[in-house]
C-alpha positions, 0 to 999 in steps of 0.5 A: 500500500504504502509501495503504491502511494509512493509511485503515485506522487512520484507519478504526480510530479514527474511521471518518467521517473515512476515508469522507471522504478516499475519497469527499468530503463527499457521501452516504456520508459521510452515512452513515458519520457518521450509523452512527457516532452510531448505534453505532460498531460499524456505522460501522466496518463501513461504513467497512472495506466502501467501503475495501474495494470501492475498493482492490479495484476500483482494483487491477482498473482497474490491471490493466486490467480492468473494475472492475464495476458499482454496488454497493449501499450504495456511493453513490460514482461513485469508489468504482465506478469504483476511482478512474478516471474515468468515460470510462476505465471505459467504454473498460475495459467496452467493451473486455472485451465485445469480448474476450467473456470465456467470457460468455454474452450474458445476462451470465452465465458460462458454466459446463460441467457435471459428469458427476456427478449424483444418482441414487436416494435421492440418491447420487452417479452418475457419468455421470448426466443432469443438463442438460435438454439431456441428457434431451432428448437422451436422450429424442428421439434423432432430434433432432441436438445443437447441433454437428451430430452424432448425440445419443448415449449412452442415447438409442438405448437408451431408445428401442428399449424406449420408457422415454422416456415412463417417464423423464420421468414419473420426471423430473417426479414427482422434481422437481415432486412430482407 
């Protein structure tokens, strides 16, 4: 705490010098040196932001999490990695893939959707179809979810008077204009 008070008036009064402490005399140094003759508006935001980024990834790294990836503007393998070596990084890494998360293997999270969607002109419908995976469910009815149960909800309905085709005629009209 007191680490990053410090870095902070320092950052206050002559930002190079802050980015100096925290990443060396290497690029964004640089960087911070060059913003300040610049201007010394864009030097103190560029020092406040790799503060910033460091502590925050620092406190992620002590809590035993991964700091995360590069981030831009940020040249600095220490401030990616919060300080910690790069082989402590790795091990944090690999062990939150094993732990999975809730993430899905393309790297995002996965999310559940709301059964609120919208519905004519825009207002707000509660259980409404909003997924592709619910059209299609509503729209093939003989097709099974991915658990193995039956596709429910207005899938029976619709089929029986045959709108499927008017669904999806609607769906594409609403969202490719055609």
């Amino acid at each position: 705490m007191l680490s990053r008070l410090i870095l902070t008036l320092i950052n206050i009064f002559f930002p190079p010098l802050s980015v100096l402490i925290l990443t060396g005399p290497y690029t964004d140094t640089l960087i911070n040196c060059c913003l300040f003759l610049a201007g010394v508006i864009p030097s103190h935001i560029h020092g406040f932001y790799i503060s910033c980024t460091y502590f925050h990834r620092k406190k992620k790294v002590r809590k035993g999490r991964w700091p995360g990836g590069e981030k831009s503007f940020i040249y600095d393998r220490r401030i990616w990695n919060g300080g910690a070596k790069d082989w402590e990084v790795e091990e944090l890494r690999e062990r939150e893939d094993e732990k999975g998360r809730g993430k899905r293997r393309d790297g995002g999270v996965e999310r559940r959707s709301s059964r609120r969607g919208y519905g004519y002109e825009g207002e707000i419908v509660e259980g409404a179809i909003n997924t592709m995976g619910e059209i299609k469910s509503a729209i093939c009815p003989e097709k099974r979810t991915a658990r193995g149960e039956e596709a429910g909800g207005v899938a029976p309905a619709m089929a029986a008077t045959g709108e499927a085709r008017g669904v999806m005629e609607r769906i594409e009209e609403r969202f490719w204009g055609k």
